[in-house]
C-alpha positions as CSV (number, residue, x, y, z in Angstrom):
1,X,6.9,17.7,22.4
2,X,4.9,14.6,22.4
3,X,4.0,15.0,18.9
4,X,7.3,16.1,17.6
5,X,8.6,12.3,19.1
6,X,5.7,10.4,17.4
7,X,6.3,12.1,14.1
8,X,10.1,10.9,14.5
9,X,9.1,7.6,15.6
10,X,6.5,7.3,12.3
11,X,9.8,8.5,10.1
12,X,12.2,6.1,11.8
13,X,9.7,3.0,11.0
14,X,9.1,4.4,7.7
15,X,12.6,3.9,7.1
16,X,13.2,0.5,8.1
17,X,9.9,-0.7,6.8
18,X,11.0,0.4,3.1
19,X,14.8,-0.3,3.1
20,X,14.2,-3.5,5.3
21,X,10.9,-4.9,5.5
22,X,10.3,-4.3,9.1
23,X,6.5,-4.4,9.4
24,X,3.6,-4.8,11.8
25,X,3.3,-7.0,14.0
26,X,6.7,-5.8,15.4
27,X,8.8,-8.5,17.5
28,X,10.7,-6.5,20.4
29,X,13.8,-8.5,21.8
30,X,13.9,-7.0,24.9
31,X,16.9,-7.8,27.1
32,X,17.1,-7.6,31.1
33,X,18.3,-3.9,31.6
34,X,15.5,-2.4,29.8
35,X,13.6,-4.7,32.0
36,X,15.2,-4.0,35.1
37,X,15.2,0.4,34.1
38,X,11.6,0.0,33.3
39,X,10.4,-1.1,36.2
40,X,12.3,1.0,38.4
41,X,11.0,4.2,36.1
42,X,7.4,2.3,36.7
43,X,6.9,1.9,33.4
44,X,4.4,-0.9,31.2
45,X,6.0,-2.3,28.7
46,X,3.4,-4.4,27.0
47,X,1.0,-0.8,27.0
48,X,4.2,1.4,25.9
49,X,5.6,-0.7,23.0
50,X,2.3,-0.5,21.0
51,X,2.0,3.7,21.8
52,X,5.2,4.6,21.0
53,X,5.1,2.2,17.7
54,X,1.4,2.9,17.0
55,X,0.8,-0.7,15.9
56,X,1.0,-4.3,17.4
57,X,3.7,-5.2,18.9
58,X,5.3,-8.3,20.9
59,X,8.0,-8.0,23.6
60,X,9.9,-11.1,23.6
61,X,12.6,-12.5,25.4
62,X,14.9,-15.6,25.2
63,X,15.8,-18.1,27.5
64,X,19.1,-17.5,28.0
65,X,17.8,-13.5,29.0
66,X,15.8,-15.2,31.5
67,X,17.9,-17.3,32.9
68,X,20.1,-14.4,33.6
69,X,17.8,-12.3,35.2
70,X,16.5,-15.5,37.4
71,X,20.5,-15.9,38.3
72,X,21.0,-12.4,39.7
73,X,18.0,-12.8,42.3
74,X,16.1,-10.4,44.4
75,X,17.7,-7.4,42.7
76,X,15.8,-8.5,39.5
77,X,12.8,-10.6,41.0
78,X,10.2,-8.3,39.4
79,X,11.8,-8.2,36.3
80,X,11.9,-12.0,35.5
81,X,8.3,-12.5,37.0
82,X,7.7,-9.1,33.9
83,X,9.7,-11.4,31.4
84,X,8.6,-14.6,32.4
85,X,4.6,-13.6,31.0
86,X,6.3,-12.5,27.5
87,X,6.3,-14.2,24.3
88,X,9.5,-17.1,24.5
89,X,11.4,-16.5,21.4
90,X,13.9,-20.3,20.8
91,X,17.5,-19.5,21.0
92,X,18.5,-23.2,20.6
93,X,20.8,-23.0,23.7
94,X,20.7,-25.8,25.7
95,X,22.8,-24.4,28.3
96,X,22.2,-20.5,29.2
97,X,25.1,-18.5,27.6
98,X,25.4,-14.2,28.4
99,X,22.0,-12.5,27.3
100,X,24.1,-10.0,24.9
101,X,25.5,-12.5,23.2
102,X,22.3,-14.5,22.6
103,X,20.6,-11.3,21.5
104,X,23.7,-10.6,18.7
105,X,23.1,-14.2,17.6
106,X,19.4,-14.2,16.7
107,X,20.2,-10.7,15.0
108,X,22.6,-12.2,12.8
109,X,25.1,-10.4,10.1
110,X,21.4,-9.2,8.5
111,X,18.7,-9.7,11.0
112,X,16.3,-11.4,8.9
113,X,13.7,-12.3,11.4
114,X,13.1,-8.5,11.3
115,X,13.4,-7.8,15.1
116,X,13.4,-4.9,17.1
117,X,15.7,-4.6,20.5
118,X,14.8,-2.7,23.2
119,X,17.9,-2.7,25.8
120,X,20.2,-0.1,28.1
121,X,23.2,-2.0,27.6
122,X,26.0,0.3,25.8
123,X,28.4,-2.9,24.6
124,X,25.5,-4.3,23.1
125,X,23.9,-1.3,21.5
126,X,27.0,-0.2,20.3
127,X,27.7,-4.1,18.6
128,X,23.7,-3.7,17.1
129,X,24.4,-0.5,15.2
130,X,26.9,-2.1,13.1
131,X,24.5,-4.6,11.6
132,X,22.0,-2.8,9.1
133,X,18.5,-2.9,9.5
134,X,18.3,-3.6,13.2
135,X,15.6,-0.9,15.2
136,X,16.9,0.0,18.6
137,X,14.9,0.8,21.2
138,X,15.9,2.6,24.5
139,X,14.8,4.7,28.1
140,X,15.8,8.2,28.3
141,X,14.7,8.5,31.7
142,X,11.1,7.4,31.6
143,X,10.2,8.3,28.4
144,X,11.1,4.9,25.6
145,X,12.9,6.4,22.2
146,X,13.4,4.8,18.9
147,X,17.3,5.2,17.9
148,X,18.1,7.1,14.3
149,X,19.4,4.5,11.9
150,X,23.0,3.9,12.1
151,X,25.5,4.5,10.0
152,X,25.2,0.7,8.7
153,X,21.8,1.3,7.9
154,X,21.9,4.6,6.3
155,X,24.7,3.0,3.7
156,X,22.9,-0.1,3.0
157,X,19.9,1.6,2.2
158,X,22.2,3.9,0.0
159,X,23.8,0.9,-1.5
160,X,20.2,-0.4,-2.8
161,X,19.4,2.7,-3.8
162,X,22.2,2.6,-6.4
163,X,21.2,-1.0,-7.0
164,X,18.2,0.2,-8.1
165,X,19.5,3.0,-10.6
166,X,22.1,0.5,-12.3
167,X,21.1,-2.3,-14.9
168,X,21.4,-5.8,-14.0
169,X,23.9,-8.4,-15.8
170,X,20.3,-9.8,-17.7
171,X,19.7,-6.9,-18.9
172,X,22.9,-5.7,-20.2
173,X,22.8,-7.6,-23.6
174,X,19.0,-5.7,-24.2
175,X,20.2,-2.5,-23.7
176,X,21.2,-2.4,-27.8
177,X,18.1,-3.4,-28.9
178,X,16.5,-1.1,-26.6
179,X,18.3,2.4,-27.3
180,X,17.6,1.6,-31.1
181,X,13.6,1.7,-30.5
182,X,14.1,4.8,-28.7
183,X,16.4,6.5,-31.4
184,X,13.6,5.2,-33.8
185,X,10.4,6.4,-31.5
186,X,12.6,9.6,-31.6
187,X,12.8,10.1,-35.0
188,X,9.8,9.2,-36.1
189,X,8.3,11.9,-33.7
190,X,10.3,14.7,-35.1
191,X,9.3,14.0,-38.5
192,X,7.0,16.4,-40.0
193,X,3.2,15.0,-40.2
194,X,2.0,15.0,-43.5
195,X,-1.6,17.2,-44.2
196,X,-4.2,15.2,-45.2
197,X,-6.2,16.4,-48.5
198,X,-9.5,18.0,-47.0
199,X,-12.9,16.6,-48.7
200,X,-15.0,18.7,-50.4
201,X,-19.0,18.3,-49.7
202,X,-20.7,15.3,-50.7
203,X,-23.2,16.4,-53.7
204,X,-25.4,13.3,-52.4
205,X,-26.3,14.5,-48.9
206,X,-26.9,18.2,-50.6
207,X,-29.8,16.8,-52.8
208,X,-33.2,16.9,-51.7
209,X,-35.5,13.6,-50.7
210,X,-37.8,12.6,-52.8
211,X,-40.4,10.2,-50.6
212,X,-42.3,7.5,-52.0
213,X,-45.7,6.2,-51.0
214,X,-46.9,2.9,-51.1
215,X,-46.6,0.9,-54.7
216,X,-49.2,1.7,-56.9
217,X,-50.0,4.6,-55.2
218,X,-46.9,7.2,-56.1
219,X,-46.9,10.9,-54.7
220,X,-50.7,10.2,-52.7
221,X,-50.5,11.1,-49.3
222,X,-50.7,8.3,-47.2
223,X,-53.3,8.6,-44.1
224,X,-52.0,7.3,-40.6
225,X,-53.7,4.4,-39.2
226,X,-56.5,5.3,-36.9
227,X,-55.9,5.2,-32.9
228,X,-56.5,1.9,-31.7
229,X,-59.6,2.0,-29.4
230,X,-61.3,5.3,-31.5
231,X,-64.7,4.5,-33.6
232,X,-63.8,5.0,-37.6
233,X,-67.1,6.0,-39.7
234,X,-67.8,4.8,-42.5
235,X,-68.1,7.3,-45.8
236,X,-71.1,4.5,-46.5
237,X,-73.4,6.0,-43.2
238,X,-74.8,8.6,-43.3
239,X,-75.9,11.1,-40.1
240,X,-79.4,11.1,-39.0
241,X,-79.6,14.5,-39.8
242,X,-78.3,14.1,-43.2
243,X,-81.3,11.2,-43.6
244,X,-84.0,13.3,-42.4
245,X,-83.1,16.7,-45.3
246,X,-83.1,13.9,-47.9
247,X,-86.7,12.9,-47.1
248,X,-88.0,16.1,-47.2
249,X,-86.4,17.4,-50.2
250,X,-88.1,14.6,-51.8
């Protein structure tokens, strides 16, 4: 069961990382109820995130998610003293407004910081799924689960899909010029090649050598230089041997 969930967790991110450009390091906005429902379920966040997303991850939180979880006291001590060691993400509120309506801002109509939520609220999950490209994150029980992409995201990613498959307004005036290269590449490849003429042999390489020797000297054999290091005798000395039958013959 555990791998089944982390192969649908790997396809989810797949998804958002191509249509959307959600990448490693992921930035997790995480809000006070996932807080609050993780540590009752006694579960680590900061050690969870980067299992179930099998890369580096950063749980943030805002100010204003904080402040909220300060402002309902005892009942969620543990969980702002949690928040209070995570990454502070600027919300630019000078005065705290509601946590879910911080969160929707720094999403955006596009959520171009690339951000990942991880909350149990259903108002604000259900006001996240409208806006393409946003990762949800949430507890089923103790176990975390990345959401399906919504119906936003499925048709944005469908919309730049067909993007992709339709010419641009720069490149409608080319399209011309272009379809008559192909017509002519087309053409010219269902023209019949012509046969080139085959050669007959060259009388030249069919006619035998006739080597030379040195000037002077046409037809003689030449003799190959002697080994360097080997004694040459002369014709002029003669053998002991020879020297002693001449002196008796005479």
């Amino acid at each position: 069961m555990r791998v089944k969930r982390h192969k649908n967790h790997r396809r989810i991110l797949r998804f958002f990382r191509i249509t959307f450009g959600v990448q490693e390091p992921y930035h997790v906005l995480v809000d006070g109820t996932f807080l609050t429902h993780a540590l009752q379920q006694r579960i680590y966040v900061k050690e969870q995130l980067p299992k179930m997303l099998e890369g580096r991850s950063t749980p943030m939180v805002t100010n204003c998610v904080l402040e909220e979880l300060r402002a309902l006291g005892e009942r969620a001590l543990g969980a702002a003293i949690i928040a209070k060691g995570y990454y502070r993400l600027k919300c630019g509120h000078e005065t705290p407004i509601v946590a879910a309506k911080c969160i929707c801002q720094q999403i955006g109509q596009s959520n171009e910081r690339r951000l990942l939520v991880a909350t149990q609220d259903p108002e604000l999950l259900a006001t996240l799924r409208a806006v393409p490209g946003v990762p949800l994150i949430r507890l089923h029980g103790p176990v975390p689960q990345l959401e399906e992409p919504s119906k936003a995201s499925r048709g944005a990613a469908e919309a730049k899909e067909k993007q992709k498959r339709t010419c641009a307004n720069w490149e409608r005036p080319k399209l011309p010029e272009l379809k008559a290269k192909e017509v002519k590449a087309k053409a010219l490849a269902e023209k019949p090649k012509k046969l080139r003429k085959k050669k007959g042999v060259n009388p030249l390489s069919c006619k035998k050598s006739k080597k030379k020797g040195p000037k002077g000297t046409q037809g003689a054999p030449v003799h190959a230089p002697p080994a360097p290091g080997k004694r040459v005798r002369s014709r002029r000395m003669a053998r002991p041997q020879d020297k002693s039958e001449a002196e008796l013959n005479s």
